[in-house]
C-alpha positions in Angstrom: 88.5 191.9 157.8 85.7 192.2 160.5 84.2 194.8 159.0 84.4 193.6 155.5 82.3 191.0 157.1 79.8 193.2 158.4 79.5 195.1 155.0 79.2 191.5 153.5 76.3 190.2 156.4 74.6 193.2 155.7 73.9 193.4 152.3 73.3 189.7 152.6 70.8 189.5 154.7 68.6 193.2 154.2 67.7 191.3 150.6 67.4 187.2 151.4 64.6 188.8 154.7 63.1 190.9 152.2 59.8 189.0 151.1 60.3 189.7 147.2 63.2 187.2 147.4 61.5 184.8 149.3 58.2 184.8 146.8 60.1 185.6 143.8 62.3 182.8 144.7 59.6 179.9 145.3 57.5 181.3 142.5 60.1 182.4 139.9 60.8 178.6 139.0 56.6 178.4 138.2 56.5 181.8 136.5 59.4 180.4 134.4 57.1 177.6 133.3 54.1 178.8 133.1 55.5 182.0 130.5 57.3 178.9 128.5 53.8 176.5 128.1 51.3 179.1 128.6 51.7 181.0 125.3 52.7 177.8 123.5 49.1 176.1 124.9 47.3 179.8 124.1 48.9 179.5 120.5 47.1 176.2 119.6 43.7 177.6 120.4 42.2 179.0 117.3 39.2 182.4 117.5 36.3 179.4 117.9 35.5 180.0 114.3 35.6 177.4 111.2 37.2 179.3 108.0 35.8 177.9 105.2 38.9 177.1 102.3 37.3 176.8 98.7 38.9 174.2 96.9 38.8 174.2 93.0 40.2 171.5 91.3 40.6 171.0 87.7 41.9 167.3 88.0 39.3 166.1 90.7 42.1 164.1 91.8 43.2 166.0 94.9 40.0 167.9 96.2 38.6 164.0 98.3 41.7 163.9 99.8 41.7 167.1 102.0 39.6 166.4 105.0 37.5 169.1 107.2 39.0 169.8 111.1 37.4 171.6 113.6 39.3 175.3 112.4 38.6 175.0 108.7 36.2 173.6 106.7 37.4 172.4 103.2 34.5 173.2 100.4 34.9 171.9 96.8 33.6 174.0 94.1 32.1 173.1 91.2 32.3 173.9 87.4 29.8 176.6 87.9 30.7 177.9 90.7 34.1 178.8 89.3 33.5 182.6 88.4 34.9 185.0 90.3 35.2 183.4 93.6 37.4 186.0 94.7 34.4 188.7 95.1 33.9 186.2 98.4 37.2 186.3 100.4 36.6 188.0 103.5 32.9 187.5 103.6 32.2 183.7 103.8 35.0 182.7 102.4 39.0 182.4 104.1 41.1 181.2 101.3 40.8 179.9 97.7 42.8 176.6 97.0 43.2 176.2 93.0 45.0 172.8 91.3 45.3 173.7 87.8 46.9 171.0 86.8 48.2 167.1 88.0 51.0 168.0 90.3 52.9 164.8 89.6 53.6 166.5 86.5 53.8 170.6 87.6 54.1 170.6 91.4 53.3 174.1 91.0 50.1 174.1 89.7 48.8 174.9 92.6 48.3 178.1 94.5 46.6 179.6 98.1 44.6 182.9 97.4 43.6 184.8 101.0 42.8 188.4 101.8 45.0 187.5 105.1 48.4 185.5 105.4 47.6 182.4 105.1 48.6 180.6 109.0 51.0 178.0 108.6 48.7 175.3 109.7 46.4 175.5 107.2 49.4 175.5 104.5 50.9 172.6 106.2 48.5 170.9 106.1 47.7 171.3 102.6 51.0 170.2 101.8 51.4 167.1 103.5 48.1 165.6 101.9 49.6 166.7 98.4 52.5 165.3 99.1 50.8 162.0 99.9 49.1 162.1 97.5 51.7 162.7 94.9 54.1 160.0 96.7 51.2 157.5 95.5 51.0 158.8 91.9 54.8 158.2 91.7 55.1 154.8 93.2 51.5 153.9 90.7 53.5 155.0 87.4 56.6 152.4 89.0 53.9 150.0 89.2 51.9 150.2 86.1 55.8 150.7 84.0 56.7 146.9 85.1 60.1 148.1 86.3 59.4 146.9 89.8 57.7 144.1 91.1 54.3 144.8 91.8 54.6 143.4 95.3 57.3 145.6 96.3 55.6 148.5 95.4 52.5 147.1 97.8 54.9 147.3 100.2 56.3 150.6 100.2 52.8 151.9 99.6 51.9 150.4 102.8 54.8 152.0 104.6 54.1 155.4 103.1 50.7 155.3 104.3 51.0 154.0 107.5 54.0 156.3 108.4 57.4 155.0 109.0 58.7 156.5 112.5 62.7 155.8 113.0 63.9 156.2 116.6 67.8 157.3 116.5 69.2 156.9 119.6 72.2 158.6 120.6 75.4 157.8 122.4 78.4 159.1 123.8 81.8 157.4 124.7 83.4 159.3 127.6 86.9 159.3 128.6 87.0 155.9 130.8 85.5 154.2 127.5 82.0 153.4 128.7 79.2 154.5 126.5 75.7 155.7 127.8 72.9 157.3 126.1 72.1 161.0 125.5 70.1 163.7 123.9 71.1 166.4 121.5 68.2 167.9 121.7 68.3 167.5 125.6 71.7 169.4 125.7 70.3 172.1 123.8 68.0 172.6 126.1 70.1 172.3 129.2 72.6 175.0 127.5 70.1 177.3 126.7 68.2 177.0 130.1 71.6 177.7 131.8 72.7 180.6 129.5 69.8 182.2 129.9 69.9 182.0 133.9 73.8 183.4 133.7 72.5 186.4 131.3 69.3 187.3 133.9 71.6 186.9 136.6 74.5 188.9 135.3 72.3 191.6 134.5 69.7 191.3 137.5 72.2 191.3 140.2 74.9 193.4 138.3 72.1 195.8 138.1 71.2 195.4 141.7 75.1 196.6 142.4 74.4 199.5 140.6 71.1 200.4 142.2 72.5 200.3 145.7 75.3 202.2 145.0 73.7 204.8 143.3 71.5 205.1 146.4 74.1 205.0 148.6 75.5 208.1 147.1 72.3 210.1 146.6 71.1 209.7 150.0 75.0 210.8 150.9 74.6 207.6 153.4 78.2 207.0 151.7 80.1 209.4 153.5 79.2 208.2 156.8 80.0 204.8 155.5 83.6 205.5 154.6 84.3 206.9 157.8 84.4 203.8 159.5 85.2 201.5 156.2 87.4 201.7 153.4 86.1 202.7 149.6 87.6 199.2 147.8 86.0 197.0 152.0 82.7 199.0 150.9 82.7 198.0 147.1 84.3 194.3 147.8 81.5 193.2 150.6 78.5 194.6 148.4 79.4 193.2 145.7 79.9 190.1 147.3 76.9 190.2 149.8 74.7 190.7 146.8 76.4 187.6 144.8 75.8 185.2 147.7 72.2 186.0 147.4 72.0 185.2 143.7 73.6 181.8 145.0 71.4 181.1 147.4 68.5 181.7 145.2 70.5 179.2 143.2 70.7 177.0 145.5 67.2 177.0 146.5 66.1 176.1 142.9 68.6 173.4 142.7 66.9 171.8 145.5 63.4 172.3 144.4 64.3 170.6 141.0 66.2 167.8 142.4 63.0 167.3 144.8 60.5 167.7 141.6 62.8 164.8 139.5 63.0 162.6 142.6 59.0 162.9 142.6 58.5 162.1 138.8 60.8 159.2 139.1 59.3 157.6 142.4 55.8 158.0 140.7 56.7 156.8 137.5 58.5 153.8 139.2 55.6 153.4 141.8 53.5 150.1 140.5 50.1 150.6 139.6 50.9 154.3 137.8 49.5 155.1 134.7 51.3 153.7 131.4 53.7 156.5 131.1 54.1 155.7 127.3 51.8 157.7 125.7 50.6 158.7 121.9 50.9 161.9 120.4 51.0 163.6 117.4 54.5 163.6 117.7 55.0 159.5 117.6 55.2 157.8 120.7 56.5 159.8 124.0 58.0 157.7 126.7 58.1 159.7 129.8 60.0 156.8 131.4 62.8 156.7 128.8 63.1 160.9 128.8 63.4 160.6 132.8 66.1 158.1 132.7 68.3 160.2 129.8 68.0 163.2 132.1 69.4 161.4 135.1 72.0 160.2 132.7 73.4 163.5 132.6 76.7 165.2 134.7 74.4 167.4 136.7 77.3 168.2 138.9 80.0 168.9 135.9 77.4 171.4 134.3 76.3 172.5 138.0 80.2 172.6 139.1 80.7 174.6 136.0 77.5 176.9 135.9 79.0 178.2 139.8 82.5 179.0 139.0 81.3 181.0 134.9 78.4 182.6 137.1 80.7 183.8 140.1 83.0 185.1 137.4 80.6 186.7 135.3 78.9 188.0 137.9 82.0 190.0 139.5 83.3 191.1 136.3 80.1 193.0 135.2 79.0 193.7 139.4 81.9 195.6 139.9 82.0 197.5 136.1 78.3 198.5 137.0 79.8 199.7 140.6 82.5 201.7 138.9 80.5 203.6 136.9 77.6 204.0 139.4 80.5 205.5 141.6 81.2 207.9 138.9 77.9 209.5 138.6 74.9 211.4 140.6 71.5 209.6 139.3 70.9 206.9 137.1 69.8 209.1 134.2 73.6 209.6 133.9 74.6 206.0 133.6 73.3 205.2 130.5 76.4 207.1 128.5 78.6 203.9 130.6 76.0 201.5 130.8 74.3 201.1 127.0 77.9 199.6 125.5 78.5 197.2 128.6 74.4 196.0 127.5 75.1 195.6 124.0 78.3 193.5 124.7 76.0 191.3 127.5 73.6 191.4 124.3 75.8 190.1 122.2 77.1 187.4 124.3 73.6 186.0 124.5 72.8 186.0 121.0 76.6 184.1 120.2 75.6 181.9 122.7 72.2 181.3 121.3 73.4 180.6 117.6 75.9 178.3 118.9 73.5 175.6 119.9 73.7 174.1 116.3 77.2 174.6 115.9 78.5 174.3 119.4 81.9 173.5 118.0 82.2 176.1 115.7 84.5 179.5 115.3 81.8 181.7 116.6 81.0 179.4 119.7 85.1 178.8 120.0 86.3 182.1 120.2 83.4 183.9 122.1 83.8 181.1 125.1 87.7 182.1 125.4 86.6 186.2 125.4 86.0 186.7 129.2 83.2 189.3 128.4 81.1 186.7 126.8 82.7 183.3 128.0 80.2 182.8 130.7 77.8 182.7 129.2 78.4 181.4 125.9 80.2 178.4 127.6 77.2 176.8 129.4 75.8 176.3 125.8 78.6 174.4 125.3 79.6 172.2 127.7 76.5 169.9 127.8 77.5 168.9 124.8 81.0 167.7 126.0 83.7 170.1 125.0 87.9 169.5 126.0 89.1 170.0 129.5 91.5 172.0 128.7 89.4 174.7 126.7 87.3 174.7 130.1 89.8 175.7 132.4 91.5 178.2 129.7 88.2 179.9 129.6 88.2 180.0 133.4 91.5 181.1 133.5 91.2 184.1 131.3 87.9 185.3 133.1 89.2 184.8 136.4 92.1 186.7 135.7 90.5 189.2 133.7 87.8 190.1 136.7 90.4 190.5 139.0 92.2 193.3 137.2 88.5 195.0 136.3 88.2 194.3 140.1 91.7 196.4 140.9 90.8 199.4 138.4 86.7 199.3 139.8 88.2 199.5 142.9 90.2 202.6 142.0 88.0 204.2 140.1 85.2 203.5 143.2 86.9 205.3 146.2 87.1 208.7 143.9 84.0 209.0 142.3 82.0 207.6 145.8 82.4 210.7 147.1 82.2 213.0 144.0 79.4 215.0 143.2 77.9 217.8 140.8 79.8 216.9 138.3 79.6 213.6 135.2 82.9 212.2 134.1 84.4 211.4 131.0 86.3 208.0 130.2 89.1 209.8 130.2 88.8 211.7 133.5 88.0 208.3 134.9 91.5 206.8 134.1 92.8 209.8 135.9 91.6 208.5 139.3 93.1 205.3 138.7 96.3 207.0 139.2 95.2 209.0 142.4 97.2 207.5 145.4 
């Protein structure tokens, strides 16, 4: 047990000292950020040009309504300008808008002619003011028919004009019959951050496993090793020596985004800040109200839960990365092993990811029960509040499921340590298992 220890210390602490961990570990939360709201913030900046749209319309009803912006510059065209305006796209003109006809009558009398894909800004925009615009024909002709009273339809115009925001708020009863308020689209977020961070970890640190063994064997450091420590020690304290730096990393950026909320909420309680509610595009964004949803939620059921699915996740693939690694001489020769054990990782991310909308359905279900994609199709899940007894059934199955990989790893890893010259089949590999 001491030296399983010693294995476990040292493969813990050669990679925490190392200073990639230590900048990759303050920095990776801000990298993480920064590639999220940096290409969103680059996407809304347009070339510093103004494409000029030419609008012909042979009602004049809809052509006043579509107003100029800073990225495109509306132009009507008249009567005689009508012939062949085509001959311009490309050269001073970006796209030709053409209402043939009143589109309360044919709302498809009206088309977008460009030499490039038209970007979905401009067509949105186009759209909306139609549709405006139309809305107003429709409640005119209820008007002028005298089926409704004239003040109603004042009324509605109003509100169609102005905008009419609704604000659903969302609650949840839990299990001791109190009610407090959440977020759909807050959980969605939460499960996706979370399944993400399982699927890099799985595969950063399962591929770290693999990396060390492989060097371990090709610098033949291994059979010095084994002299003094057994195979399955050898395989047990590096795989778990490398998982307790995953959690500590973990740990670390718990802490720093406890200490960033803490921050936000002391400054947006702090008298004297900045109104907090603040108008956007959007509607109205209270910061205030976001903050105190986000503290509303079980950090430490989905944190609780996020340790135990990433522990198991993170054994099962670690030590089917180690068995393989054991099994060959460079990692050229790991790709015949390691491509289907990918694609199945692959897979579980993607079940996970279309399971946000339907976090209840057969695909989210069955794939959170399936220990090779349980953990990390569960975390998608269980912000949005799933049984208890599904929970620990899925724990149950991966639990016991990396434990026998564990065993036949194990196996597998104190033949092919010390094998060389020569790359295994499958089949040669269950062989081993049998070796006494």
């Amino acid at each position: 047990m001491n030296r399983l220890g010693l294995v476990i210390q040292r493969e813990y602490i050669t990679r925490v000292r190392k200073k990639s961990f230590i900048i990759l570990t303050l920095l990776m939360p801000v990298l993480m950020v920064a590639l999220s709201l940096v290409p969103l913030w680059l996407s809304t900046l347009n070339d510093g040009s103004v494409k000029n749209v030419a609008v012909i319309d042979n009602t004049g009803i809809y052509a006043p309504l579509l107003k100029s912006t800073d990225a495109y510059q509306f132009q009507v065209i008249g009567e005689s300008e009508h012939q062949d305006p085509e001959s311009r796209l490309g050269k001073d003109l970006f796209a030709i808008l053409q209402i043939t006809a009143d589109l309360n009558e044919n709302p498809r009398s009206v088309s977008l002619t460009s030499q490039k894909q038209a970007p979905q800004e401009l067509q949105s925009m186009i759209v909306r003011t139609l549709n405006e615009k139309v809305t107003q024909q429709k409640l005119d002709d209820l008007s002028s028919s005298g089926n409704v009273d004239r003040e109603a339809i004042t009324q509605v115009r109003s509100i169609v004009e102005e905008g009419s925001r609704v604000s659903l708020r969302t609650l949840r009863l839990d299990s001791g019959g109190g009610v407090s308020e959440s977020s759909t689209e807050l959980a969605t977020i939460i499960g996706m951050l979370f399944t993400i961070l399982i699927y890099m970890f799985i595969l950063m640190y399962g591929n770290m496993v693999m990396q060390a063994v492989l060097e371990e064997k090709k610098s033949r450091i291994v059979e010095v090793m084994v002299s003094s420590v057994k195979p399955v020690n050898l395989l047990v304290g590096k795989v778990v020596g490398i998982g307790l730096v995953g959690i500590t990393q973990l740990i670390i950026w718990g802490i720093l985004m406890g200490l960033f909320f803490s921050g936000l909420s002391f400054f947006i309680a702090s008298p004297g800040q900045m109104d907090t509610t603040m108008p956007t595009e959007m509607g109205n964004f209270d910061m205030e109200g976001m903050l105190n949803t986000v503290m509303t939620v079980n950090w430490l059921e989905i944190g609780f839960y996020f340790i135990l699915f990433f522990i198991g996740g993170y054994i099962l693939y670690a030590s089917i990365f180690a068995m393989f690694a054991s099994a060959v001489d460079s990692e050229e020769d790991t790709s015949q092993f390691m491509t289907p054990v990918t694609l199945i990782i692959v897979f579980a991310f993607l079940a996970g990811f279309y399971s946000v909308n339907n976090p209840d359905g057969p695909l989210a279900f069955w794939a959170s029960l399936i220990p090779f994609s349980s953990p990390i199709v569960m975390m998608v899940r269980i912000p949005f509040g799933i049984p208890l007894w599904e929970k620990l059934l899925s724990i149950v199955l991966l639990y016991g499921t990396f434990i026998l990989i564990s065993i036949l790893a194990a196996k597998i890893y104190r033949v092919g340590i010390l094998m060389y010259g020569k790359k295994p089949s499958i089949k040669e590999m269950m062989k081993w298992v049998k070796y006494k």
